[in-house]
Each structure stands twice: as C-alpha cells, then as structure tokens.
N, CA, C and O of each residue as an XYZ file, in Angstrom:
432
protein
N      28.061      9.477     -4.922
C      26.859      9.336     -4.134
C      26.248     10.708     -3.913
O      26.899     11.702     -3.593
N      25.098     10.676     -4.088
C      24.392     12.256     -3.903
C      23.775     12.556     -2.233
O      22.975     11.786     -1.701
N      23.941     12.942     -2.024
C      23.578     13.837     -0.742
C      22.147     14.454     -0.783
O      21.750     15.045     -1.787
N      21.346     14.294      0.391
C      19.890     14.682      0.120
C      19.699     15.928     -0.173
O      18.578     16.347     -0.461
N      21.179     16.985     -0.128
C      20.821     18.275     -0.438
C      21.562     18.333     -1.565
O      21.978     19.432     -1.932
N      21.836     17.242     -2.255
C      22.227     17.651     -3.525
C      20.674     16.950     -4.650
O      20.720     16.856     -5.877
N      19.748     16.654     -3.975
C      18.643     16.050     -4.894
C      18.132     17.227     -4.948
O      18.316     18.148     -4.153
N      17.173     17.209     -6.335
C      16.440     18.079     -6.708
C      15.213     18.514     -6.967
O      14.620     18.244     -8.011
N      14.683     19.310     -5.913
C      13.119     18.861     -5.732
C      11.859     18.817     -6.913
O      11.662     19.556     -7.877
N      11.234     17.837     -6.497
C      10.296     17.266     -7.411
C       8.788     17.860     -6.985
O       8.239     17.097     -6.191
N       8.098     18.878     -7.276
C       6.488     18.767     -7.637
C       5.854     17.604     -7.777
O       6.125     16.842     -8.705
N       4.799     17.299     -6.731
C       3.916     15.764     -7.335
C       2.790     16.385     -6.707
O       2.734     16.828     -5.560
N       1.592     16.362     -7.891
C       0.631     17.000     -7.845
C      -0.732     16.282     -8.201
O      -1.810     16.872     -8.269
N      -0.556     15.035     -8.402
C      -1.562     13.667     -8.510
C      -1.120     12.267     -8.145
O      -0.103     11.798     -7.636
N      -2.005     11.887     -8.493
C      -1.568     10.153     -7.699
C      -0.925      9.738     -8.658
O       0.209      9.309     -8.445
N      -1.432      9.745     -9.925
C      -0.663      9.110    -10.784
C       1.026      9.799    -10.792
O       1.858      9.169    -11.444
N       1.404     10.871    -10.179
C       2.951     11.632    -10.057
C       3.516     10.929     -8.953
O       4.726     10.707     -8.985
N       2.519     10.357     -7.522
C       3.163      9.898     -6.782
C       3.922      8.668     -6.928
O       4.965      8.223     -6.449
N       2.814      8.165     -7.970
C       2.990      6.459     -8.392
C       4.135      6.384     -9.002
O       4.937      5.598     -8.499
N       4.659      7.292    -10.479
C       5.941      7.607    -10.770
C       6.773      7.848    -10.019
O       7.687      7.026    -10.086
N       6.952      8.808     -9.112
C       8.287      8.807     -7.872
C       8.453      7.646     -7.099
O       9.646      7.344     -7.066
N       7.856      6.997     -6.564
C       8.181      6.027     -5.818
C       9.014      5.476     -6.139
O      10.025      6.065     -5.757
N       9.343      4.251     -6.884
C      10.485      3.459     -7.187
C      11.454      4.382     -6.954
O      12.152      4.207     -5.955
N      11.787      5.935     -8.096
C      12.891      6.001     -8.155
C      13.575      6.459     -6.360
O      14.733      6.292     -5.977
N      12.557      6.974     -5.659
C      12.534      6.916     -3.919
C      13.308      5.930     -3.139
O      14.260      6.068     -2.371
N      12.498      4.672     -3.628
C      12.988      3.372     -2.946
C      14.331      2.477     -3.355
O      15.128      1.818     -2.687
N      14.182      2.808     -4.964
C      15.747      2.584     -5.767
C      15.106      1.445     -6.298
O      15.723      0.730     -7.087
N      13.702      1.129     -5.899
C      13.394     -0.397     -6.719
C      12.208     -0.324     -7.487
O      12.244      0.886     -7.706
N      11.479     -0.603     -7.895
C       9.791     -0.685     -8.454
C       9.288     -1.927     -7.228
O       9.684     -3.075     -7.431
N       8.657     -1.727     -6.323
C       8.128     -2.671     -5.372
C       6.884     -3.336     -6.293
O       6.387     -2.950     -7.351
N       6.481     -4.948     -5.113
C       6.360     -5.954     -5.745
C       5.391     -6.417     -4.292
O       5.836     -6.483     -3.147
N       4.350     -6.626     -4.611
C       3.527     -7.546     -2.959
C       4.238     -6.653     -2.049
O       5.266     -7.037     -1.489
N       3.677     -5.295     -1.836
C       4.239     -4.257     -1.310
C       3.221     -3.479     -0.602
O       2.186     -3.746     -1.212
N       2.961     -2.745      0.253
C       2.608     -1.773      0.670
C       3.930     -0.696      1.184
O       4.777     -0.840      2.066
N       3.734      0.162      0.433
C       4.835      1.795      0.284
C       3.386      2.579      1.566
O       2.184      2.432      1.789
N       4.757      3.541      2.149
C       4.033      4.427      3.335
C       5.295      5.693      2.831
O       6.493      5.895      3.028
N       4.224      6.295      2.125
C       5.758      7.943      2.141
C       4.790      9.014      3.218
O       3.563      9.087      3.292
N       6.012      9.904      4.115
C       5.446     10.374      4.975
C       5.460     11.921      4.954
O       6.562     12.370      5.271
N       4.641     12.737      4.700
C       4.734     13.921      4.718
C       5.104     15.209      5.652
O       4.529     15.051      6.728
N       5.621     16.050      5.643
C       5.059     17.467      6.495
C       4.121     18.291      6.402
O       3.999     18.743      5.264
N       3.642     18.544      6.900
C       2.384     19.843      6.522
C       3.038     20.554      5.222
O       2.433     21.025      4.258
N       4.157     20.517      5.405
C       4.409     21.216      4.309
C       4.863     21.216      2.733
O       5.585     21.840      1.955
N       3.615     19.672      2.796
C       3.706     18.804      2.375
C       5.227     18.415      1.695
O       5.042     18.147      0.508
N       6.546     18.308      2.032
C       7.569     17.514      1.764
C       7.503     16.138      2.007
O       6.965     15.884      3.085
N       7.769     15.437      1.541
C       8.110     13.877      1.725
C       9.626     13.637      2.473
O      10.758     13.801      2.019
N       9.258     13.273      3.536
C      10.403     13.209      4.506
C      10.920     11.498      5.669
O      11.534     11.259      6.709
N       9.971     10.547      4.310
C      10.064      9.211      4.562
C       9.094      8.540      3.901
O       7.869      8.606      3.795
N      10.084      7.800      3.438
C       9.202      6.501      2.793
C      10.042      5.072      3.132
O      11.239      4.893      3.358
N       8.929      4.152      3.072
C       9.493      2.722      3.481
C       8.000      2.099      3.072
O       6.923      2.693      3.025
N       8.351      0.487      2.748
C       7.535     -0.578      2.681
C       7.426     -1.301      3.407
O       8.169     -1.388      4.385
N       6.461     -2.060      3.166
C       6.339     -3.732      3.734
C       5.630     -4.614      3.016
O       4.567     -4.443      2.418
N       6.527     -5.893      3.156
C       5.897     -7.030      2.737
C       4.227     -7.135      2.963
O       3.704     -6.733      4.003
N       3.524     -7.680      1.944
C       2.126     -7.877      2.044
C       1.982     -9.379      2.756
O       2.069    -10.361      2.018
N       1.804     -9.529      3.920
C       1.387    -11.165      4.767
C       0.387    -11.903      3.377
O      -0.623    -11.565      2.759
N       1.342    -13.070      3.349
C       0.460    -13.251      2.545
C       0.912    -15.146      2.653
O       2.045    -15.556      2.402
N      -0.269    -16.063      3.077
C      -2.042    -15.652      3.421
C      -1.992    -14.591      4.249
O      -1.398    -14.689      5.322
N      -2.705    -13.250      3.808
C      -3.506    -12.172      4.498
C      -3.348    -12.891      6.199
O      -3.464    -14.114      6.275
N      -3.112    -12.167      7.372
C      -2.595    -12.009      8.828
C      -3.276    -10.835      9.208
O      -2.845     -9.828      8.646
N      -4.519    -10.602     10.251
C      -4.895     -9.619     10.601
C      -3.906     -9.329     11.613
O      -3.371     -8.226     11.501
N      -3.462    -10.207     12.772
C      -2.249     -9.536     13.380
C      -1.235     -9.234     12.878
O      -0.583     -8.265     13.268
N      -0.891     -9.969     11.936
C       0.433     -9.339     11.222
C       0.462     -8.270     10.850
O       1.421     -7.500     10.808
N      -1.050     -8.051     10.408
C      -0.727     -6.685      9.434
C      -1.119     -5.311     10.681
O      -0.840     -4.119     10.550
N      -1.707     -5.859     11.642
C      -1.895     -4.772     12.351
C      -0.606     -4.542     13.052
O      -0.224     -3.374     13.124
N       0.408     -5.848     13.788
C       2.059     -5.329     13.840
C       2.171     -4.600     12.764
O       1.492     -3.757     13.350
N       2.364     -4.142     11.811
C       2.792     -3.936     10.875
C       2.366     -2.572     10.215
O       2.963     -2.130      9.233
N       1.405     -1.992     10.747
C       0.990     -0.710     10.789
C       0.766     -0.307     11.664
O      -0.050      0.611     11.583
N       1.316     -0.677     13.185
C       1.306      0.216     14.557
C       3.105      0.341     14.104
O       3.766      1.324     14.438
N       3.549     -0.534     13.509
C       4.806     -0.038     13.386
C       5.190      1.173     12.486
O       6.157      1.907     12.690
N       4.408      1.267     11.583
C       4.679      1.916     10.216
C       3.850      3.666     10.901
O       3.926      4.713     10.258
N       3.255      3.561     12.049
C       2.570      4.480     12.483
C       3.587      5.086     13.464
O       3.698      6.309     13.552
N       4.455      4.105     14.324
C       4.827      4.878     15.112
C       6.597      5.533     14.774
O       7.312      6.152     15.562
N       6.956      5.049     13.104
C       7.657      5.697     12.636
C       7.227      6.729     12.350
O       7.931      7.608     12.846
N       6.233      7.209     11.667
C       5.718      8.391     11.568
C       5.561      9.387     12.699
O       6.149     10.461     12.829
N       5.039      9.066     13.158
C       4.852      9.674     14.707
C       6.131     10.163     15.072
O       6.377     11.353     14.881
N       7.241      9.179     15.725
C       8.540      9.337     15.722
C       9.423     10.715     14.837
O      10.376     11.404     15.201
N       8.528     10.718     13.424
C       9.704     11.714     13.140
C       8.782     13.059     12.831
O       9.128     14.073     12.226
N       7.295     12.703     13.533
C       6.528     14.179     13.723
C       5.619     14.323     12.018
O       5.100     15.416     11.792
N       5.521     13.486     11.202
C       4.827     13.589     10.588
C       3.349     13.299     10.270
O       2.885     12.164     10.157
N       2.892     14.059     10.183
C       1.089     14.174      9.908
C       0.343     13.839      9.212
O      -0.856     13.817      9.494
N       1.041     13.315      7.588
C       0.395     12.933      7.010
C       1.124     11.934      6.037
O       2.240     12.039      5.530
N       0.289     11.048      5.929
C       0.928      9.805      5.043
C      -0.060      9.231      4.457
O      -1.200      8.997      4.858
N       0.742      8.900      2.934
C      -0.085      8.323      2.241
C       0.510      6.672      1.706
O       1.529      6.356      1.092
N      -0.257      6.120      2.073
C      -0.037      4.696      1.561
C      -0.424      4.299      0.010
O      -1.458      4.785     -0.448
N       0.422      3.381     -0.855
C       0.013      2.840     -1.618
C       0.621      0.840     -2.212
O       1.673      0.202     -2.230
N      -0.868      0.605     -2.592
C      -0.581     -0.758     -2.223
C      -0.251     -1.305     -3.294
O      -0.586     -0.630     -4.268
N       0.443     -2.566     -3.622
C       1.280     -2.734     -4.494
C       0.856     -4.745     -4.737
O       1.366     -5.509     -3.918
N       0.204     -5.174     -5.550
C      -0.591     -6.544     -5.418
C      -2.156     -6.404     -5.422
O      -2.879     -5.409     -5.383
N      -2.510     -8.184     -5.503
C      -3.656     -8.032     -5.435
C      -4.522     -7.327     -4.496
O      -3.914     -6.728     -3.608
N      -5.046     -7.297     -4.488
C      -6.894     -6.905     -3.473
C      -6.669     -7.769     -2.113
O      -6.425     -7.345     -0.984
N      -6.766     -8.610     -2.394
C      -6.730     -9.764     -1.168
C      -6.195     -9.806     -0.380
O      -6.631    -10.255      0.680
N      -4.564     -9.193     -0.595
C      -3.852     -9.273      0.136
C      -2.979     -7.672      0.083
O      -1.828     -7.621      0.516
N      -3.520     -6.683     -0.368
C      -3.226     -5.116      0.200
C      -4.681     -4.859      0.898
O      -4.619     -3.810      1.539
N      -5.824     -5.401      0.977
C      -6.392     -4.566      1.281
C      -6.548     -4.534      3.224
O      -6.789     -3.560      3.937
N      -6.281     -6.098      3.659
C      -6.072     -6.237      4.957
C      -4.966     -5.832      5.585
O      -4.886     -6.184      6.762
N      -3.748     -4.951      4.980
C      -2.944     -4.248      5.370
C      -3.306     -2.813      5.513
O      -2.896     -2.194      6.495
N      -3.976     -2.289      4.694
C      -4.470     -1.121      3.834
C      -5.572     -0.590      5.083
O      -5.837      0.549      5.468
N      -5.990     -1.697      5.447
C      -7.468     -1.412      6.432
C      -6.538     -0.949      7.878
O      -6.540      0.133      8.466
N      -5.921     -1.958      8.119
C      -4.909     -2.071      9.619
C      -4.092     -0.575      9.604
O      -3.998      0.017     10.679
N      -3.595     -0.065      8.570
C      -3.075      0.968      8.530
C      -3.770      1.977      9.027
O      -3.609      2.522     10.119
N      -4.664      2.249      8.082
C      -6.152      3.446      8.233
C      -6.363      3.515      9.937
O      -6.271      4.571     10.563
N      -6.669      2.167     10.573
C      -7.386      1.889     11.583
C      -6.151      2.349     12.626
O      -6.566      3.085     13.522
N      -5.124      2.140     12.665
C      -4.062      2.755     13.248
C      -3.706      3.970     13.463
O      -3.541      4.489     14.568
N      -3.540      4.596     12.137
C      -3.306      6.017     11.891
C      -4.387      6.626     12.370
O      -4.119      7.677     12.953
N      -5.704      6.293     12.327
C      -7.045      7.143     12.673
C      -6.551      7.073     14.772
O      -6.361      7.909     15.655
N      -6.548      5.926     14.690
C      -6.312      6.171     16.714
C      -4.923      6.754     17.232
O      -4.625      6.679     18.424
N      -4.320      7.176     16.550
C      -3.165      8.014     16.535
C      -3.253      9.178     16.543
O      -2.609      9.925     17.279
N      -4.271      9.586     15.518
C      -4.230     10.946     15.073
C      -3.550     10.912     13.683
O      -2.995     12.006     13.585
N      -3.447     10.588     13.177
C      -2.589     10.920     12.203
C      -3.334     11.180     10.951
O      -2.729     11.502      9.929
C-alpha cells in the first residue's frame, strides 16, 4: 500500500490533464457523477470526492448536496475547487448550478 508521501507528484496544467487524473485519484473512472477535487492556493489537490447525480434532477437534493460538498471544503480550509460533471446535461447541470450557488455564498 503506498502512503501519500510515497506518491509522486503530478503537474496538471489543463482540463483535459485534470480529466486524466481523476479516476486514477478516485481508483475508479466515475459514472452519473459529479467529482469536486479541492485545492490550496498552492494550488495542490488536497481532496477529492463525488456524488451521485439525483436523478430525476432534485433541486433540494442537489443543493443538500453541495452545501455539503462546500462545507467539506471549507472544513479543511480550501479555496478553491473545481468541479467536474460526469453524465448527461440534464442531470449534471442542476447539481453543477447548486454547487456554484453555494460556493459563491461561502466565499469560496
């Protein structure tokens, strides 16, 4: 089993680099997903986690669901996060919105 200080740091310098790291991050290729990896200013990635996409689409659900994903962040002091959604339109984008709308009244 490797130890986080035995991993070896990775440069990601476009979206399309982030899109490649993920899985191997999560250990899976996600599926009707929304991924939240969470940054430091300095810019390290120092959390990532998903969630299920509500699906039929749930404006409360999805807003549980990104006050939660917000106040992990918060919790471990990170500033910046980037989400990426994983499925159709229909049903990342009413998660996708709830997130934004969260993180913006946070600060984040």
């Amino acid at each position: 089993m490797n130890s986080s200080s035995d991993r070896q740091p990775v440069r990601v310098s476009s979206v399309a680099g982030l899109l490649v790291v993920i899985p191997p991050l999560l250990g899976f290729t996600p599926e009707s997903s929304l991924v939240v990896v969470g940054a430091t200013r300095a810019d390290r990635i120092q959390a990532e986690f998903r969630s299920d996409l509500p699906d039929p689409p749930d404006t409360a659900v999805a807003a549980e669901i990104a006050a939660h994903a917000v106040r992990v962040l918060a919790r471990q002091r990170l500033p910046v996060a980037i989400a990426v959604g994983y499925g159709p339109g229909r049903l990342v984008t009413p998660l996708a919105d709830a997130l934004r709308a969260s993180a913006s009244s946070s600060g984040l």
